[in-house]
N, CA, C and O of each residue as an XYZ file, in Angstrom:
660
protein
N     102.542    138.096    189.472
C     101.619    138.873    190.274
C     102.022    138.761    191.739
O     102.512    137.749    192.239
N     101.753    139.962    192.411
C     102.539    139.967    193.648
C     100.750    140.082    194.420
O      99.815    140.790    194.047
N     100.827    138.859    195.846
C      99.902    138.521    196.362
C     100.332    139.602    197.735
O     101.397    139.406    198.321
N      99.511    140.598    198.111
C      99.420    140.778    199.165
C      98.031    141.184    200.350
O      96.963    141.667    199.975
N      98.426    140.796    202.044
C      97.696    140.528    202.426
C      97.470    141.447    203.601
O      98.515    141.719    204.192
N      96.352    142.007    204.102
C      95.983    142.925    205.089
C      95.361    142.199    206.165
O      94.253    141.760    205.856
N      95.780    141.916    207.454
C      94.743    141.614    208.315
C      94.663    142.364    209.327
O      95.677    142.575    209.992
N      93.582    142.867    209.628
C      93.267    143.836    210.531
C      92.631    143.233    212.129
O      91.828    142.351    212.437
N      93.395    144.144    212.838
C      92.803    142.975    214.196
C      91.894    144.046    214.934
O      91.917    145.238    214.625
N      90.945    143.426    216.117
C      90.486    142.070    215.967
C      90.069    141.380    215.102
O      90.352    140.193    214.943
N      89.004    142.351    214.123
C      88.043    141.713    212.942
C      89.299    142.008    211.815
O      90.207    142.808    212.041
N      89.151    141.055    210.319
C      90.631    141.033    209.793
C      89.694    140.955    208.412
O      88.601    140.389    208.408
N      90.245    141.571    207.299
C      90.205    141.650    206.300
C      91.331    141.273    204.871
O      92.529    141.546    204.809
N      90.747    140.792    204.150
C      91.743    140.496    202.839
C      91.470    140.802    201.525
O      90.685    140.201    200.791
N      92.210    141.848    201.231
C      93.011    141.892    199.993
C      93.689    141.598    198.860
O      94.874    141.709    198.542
N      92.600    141.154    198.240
C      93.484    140.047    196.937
C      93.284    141.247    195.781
O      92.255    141.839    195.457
N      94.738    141.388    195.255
C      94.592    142.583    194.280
C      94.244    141.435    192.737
O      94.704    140.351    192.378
N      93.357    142.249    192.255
C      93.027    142.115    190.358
C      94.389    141.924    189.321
O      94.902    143.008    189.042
N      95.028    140.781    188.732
C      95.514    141.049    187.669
C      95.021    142.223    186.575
O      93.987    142.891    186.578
N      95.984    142.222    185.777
C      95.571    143.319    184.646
C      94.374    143.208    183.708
O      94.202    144.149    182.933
N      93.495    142.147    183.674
C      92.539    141.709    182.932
C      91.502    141.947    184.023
O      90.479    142.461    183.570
N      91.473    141.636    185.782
C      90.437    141.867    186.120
C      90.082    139.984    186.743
O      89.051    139.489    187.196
N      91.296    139.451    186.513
C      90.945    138.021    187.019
C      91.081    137.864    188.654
O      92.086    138.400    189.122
N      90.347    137.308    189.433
C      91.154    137.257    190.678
C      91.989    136.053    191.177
O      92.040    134.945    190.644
N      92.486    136.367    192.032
C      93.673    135.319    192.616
C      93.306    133.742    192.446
O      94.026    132.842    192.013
N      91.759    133.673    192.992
C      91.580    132.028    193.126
C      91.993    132.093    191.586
O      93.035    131.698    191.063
N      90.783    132.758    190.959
C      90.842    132.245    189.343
C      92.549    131.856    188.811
O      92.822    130.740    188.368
N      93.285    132.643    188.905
C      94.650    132.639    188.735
C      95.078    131.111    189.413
O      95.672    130.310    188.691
N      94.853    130.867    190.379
C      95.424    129.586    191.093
C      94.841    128.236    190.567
O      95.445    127.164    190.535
N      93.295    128.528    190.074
C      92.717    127.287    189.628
C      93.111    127.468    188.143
O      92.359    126.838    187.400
N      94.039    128.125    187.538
C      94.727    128.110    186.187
C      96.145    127.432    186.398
O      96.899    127.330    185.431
N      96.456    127.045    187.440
C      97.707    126.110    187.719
C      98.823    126.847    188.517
O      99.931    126.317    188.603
N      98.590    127.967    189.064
C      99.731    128.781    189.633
C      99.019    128.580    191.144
O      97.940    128.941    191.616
N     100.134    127.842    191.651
C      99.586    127.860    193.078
C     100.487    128.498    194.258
O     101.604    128.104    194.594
N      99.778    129.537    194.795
C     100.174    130.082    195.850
C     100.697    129.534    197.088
O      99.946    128.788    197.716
N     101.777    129.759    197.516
C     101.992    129.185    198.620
C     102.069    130.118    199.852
O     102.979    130.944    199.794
N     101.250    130.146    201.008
C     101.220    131.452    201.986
C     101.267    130.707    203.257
O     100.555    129.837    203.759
N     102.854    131.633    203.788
C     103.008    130.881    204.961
C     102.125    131.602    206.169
O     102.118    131.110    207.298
N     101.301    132.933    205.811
C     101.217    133.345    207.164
C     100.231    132.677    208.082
O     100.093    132.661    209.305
N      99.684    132.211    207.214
C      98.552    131.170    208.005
C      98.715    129.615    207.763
O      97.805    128.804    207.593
N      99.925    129.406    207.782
C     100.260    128.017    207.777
C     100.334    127.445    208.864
O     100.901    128.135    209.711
N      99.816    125.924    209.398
C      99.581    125.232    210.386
C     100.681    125.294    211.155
O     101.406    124.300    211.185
N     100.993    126.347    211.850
C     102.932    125.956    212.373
C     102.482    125.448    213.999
O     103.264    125.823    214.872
N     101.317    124.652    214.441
C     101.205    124.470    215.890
C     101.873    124.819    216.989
O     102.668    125.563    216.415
N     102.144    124.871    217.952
C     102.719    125.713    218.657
C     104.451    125.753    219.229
O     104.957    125.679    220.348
N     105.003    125.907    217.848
C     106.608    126.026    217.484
C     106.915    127.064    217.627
O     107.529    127.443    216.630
N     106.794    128.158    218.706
C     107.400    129.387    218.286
C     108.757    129.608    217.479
O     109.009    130.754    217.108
N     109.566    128.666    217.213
C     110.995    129.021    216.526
C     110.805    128.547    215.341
O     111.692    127.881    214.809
N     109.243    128.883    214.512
C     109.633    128.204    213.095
C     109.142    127.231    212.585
O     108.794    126.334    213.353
N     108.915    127.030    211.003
C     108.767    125.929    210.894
C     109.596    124.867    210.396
O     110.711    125.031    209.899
N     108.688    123.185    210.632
C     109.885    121.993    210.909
C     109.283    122.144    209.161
O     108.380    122.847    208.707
N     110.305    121.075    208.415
C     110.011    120.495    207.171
C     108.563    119.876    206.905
O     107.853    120.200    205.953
N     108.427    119.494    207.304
C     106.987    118.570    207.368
C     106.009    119.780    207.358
O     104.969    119.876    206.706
N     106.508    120.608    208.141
C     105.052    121.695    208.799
C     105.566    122.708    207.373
O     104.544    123.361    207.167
N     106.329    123.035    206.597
C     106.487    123.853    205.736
C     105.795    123.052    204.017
O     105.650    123.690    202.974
N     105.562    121.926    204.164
C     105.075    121.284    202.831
C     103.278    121.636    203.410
O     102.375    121.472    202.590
N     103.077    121.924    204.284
C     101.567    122.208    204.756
C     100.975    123.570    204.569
O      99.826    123.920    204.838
N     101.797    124.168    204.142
C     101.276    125.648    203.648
C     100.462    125.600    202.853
O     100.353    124.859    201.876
N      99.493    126.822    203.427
C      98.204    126.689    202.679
C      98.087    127.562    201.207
O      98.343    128.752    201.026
N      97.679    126.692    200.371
C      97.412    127.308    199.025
C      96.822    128.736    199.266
O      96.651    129.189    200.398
N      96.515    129.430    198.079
C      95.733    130.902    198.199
C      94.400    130.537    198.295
O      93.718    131.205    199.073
N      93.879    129.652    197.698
C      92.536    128.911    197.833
C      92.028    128.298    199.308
O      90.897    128.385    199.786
N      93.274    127.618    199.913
C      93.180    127.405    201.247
C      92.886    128.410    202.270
O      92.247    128.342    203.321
N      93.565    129.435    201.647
C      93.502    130.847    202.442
C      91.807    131.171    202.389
O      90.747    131.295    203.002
N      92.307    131.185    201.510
C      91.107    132.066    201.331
C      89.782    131.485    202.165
O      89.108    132.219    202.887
N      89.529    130.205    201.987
C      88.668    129.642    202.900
C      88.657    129.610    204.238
O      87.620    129.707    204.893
N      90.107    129.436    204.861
C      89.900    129.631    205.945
C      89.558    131.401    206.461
O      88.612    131.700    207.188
N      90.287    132.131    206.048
C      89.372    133.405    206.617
C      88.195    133.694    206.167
O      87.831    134.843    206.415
N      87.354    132.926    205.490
C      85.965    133.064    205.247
C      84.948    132.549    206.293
O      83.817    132.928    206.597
N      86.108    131.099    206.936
C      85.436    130.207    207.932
C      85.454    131.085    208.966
O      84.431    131.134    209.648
N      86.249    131.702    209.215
C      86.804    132.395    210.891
C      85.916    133.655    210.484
O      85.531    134.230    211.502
N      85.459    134.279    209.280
C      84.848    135.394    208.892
C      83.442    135.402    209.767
O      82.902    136.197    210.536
N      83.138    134.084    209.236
C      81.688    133.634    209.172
C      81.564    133.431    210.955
O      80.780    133.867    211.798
N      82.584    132.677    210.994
C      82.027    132.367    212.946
C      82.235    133.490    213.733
O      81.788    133.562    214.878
N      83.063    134.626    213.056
C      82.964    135.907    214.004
C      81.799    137.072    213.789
O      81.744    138.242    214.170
N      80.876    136.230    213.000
C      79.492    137.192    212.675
C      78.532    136.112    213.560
O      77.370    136.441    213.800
N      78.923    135.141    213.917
C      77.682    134.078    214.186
C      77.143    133.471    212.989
O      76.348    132.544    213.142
N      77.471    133.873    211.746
C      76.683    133.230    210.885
C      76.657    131.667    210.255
O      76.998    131.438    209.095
N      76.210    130.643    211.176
C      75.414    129.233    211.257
C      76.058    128.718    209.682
O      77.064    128.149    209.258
N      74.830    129.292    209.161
C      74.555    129.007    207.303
C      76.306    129.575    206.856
O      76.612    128.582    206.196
N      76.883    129.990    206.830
C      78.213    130.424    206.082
C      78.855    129.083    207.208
O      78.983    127.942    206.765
N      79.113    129.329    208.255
C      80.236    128.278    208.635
C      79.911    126.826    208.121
O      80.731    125.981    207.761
N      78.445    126.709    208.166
C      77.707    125.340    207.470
C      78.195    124.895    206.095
O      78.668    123.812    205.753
N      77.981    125.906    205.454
C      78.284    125.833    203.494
C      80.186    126.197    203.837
O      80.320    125.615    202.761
N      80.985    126.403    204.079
C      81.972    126.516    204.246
C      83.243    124.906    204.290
O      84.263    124.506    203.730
N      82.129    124.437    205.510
C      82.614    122.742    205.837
C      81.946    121.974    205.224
O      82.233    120.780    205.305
N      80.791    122.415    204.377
C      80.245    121.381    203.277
C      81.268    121.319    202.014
O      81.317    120.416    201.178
N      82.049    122.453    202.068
C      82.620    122.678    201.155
C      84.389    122.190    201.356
O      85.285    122.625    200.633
N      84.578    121.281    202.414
C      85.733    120.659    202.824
C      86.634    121.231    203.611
O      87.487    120.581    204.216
N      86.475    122.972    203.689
C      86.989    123.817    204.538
C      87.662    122.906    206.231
O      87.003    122.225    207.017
N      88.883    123.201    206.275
C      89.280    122.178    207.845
C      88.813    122.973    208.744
O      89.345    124.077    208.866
N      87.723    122.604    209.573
C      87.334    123.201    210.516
C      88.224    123.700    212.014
O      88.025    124.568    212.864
N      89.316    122.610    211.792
C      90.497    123.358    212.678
C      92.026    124.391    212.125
O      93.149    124.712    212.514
N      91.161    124.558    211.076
C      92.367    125.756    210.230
C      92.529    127.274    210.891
O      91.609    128.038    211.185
N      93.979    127.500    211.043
C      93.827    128.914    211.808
C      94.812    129.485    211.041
O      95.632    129.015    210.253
N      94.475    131.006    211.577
C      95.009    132.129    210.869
C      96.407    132.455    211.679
O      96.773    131.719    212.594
N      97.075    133.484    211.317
C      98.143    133.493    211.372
C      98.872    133.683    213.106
O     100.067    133.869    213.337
N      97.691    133.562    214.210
C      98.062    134.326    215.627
C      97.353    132.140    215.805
O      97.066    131.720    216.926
N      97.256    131.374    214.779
C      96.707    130.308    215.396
C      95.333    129.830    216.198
O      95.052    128.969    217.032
N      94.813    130.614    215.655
C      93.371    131.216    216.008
C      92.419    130.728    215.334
O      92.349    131.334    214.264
N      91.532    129.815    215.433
C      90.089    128.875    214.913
C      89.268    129.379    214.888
O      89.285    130.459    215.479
N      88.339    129.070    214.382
C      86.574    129.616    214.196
C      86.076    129.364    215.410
O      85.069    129.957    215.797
N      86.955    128.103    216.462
C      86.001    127.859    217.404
C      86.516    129.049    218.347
O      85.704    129.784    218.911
N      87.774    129.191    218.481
C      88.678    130.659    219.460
C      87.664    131.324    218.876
O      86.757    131.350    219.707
N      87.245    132.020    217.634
C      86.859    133.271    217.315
C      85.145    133.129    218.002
O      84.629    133.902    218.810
N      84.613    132.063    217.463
C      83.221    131.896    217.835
C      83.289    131.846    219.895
O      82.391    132.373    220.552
N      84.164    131.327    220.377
C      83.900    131.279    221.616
C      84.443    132.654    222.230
O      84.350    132.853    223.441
N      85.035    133.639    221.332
C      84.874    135.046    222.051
C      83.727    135.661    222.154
O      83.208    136.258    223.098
N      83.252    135.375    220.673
C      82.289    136.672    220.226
C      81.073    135.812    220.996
O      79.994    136.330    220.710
N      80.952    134.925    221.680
C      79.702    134.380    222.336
C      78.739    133.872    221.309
O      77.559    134.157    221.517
N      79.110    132.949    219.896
C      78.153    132.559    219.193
C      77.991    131.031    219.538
O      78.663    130.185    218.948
N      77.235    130.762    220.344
C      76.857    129.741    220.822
C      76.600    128.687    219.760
O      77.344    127.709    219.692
N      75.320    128.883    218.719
C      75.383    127.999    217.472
C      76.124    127.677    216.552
O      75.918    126.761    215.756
N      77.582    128.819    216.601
C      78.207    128.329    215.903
C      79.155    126.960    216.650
O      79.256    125.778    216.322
N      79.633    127.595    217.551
C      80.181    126.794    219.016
C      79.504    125.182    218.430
O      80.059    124.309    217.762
N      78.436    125.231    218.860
C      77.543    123.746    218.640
C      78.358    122.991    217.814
O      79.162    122.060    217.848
N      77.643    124.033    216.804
C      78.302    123.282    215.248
C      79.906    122.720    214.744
O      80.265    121.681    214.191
N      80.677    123.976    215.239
C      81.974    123.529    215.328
C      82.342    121.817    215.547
O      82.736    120.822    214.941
N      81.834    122.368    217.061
C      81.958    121.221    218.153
C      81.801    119.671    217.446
O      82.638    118.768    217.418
N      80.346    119.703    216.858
C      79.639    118.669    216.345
C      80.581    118.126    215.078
O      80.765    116.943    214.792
N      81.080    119.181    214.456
C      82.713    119.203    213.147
C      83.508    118.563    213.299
O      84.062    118.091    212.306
N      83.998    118.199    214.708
C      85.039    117.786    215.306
C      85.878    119.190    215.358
O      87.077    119.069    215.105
N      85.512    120.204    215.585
C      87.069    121.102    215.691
C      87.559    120.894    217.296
O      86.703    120.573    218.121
N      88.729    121.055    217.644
C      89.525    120.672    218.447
C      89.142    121.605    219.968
O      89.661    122.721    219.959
N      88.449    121.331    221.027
C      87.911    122.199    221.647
C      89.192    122.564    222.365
O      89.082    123.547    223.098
N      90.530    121.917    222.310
C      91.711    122.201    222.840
C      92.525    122.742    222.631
O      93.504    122.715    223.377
N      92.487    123.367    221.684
C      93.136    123.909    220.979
C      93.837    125.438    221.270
O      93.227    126.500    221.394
N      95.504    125.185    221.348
C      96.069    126.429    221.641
C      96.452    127.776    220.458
O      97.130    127.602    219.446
N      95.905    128.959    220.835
C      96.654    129.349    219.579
C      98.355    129.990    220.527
O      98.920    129.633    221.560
N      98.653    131.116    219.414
C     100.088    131.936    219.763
C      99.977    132.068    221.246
O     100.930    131.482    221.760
N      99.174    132.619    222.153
C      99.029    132.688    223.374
C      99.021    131.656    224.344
O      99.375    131.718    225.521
N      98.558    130.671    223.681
C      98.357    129.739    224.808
C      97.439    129.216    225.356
O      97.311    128.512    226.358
N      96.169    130.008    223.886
C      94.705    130.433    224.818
C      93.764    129.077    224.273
O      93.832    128.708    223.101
N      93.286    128.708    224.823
C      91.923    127.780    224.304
C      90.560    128.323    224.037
O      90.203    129.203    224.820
N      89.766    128.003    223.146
C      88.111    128.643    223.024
C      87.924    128.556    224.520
O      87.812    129.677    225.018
N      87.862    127.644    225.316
C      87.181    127.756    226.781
C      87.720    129.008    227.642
O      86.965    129.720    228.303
N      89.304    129.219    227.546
C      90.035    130.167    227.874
C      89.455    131.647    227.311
O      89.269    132.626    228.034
N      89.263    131.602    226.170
C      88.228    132.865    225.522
C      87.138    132.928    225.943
O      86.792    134.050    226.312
N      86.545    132.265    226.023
C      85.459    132.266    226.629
C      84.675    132.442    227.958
O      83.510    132.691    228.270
N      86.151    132.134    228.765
C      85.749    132.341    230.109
C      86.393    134.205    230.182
O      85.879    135.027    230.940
N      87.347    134.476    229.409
C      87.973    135.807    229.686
C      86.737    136.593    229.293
O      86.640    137.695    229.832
N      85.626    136.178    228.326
C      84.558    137.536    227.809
C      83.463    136.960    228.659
O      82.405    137.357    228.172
N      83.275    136.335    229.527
C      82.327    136.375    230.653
C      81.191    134.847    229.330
O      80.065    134.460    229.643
N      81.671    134.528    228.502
C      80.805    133.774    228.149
C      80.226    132.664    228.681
O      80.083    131.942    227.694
N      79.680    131.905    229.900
C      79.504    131.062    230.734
C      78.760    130.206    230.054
O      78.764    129.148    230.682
N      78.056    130.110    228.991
C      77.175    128.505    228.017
C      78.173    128.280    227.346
O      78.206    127.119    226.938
N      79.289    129.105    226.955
C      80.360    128.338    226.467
C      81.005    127.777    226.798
O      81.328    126.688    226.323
N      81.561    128.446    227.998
C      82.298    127.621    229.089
C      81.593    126.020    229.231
O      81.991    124.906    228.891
N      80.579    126.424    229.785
C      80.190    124.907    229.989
C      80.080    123.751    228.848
O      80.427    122.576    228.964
N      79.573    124.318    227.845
C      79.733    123.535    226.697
C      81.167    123.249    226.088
O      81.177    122.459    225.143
N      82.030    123.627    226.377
C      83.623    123.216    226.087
C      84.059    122.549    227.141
O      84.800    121.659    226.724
N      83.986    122.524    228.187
C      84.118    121.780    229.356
C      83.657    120.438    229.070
O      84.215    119.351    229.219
N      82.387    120.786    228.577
C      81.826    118.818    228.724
C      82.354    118.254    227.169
O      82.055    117.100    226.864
N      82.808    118.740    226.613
C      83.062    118.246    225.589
C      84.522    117.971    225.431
O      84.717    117.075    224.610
N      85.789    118.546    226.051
C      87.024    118.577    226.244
C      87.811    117.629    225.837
O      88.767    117.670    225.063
N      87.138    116.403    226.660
C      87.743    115.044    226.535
C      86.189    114.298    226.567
O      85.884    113.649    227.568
N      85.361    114.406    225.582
C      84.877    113.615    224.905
C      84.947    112.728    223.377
O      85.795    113.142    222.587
N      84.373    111.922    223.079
C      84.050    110.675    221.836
C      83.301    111.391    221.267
O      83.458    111.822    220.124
N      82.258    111.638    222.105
C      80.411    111.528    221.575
C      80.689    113.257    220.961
O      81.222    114.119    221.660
N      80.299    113.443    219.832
C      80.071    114.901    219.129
C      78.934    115.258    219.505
O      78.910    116.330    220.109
N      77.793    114.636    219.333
C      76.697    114.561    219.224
C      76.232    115.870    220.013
O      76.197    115.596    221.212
N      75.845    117.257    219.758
C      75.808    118.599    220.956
C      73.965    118.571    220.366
O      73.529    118.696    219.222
N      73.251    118.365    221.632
C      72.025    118.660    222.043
C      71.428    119.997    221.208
O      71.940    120.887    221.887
N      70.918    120.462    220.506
C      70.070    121.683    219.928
C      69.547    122.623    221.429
O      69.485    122.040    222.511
N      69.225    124.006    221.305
C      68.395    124.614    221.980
C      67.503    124.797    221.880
O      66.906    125.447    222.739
């Protein structure tokens, strides 16, 4: 079965085509065939490639799949999905193929609670993707200013612990 994948920018969509019975991909993978997909593989910021180490890190189709559900969910704001997502072991610093996090995506779209939550996850408030850009960097480019500040104080902190509104 040939796996292919559509992502549409900004907001990105996926495409997992039906075997001939009507099974889908996870199902197929949790039957012992495991996908290996580099486009969203952890390649940190190597533009020439990946090293050995960073190529045994490719994410399963199952991996995939979660992470654009995570980045799905924080580019709607939706709390409860990014919540059940990382209950569900999802790496909260997993990015898609431009290197791009739930917290980059959540600190564009101005979802503050998700932001929190991230934060509180441990996802990496430093984090560069392909550009160079950080959530705070997104955040300051869409005029988001509670984000700003809330990535700021948290940058080079210990304490997770983010205050409720």
């Amino acid at each position: 079965m040939m796996c292919q994948f559509r992502l549409d920018s900004p907001r990105f969509s996926v495409h997992l085509p039906l075997d001939n019975v009507g099974d889908s991909l996870k199902q197929n993978t949790a039957a012992g065939s495991i996908l290996q997909i580099s486009i969203l593989a952890p390649v940190g910021k190597r533009p020439n490639g990946l090293t050995k180490e960073e190529s045994q890190k490719l994410l399963s189709a199952e991996q995939l799949y979660a992470t654009l559900q995570l980045l799905f969910y924080a580019s709607k704001g939706d709390v409860g999905g990014v919540q059940a997502k990382i209950a569900k072991n999802t790496d909260v610093n997993a990015a898609n193929f431009d290197q791009r996090t739930a917290l980059h995506v959540a600190a564009c779209e101005n979802w503050i609670e998700v932001v929190k939550l991230l934060i509180e996850k441990w996802a990496d408030v430093n984090d560069e993707d392909r550009w160079v850009s950080t959530p705070f960097a997104d955040a300051q480019h869409y005029g988001n200013i509670e984000i700003c500040k809330l990535l700021e104080f948290y940058a080079d902190r210990d304490d997770r612990q983010v205050e409720q509104a």
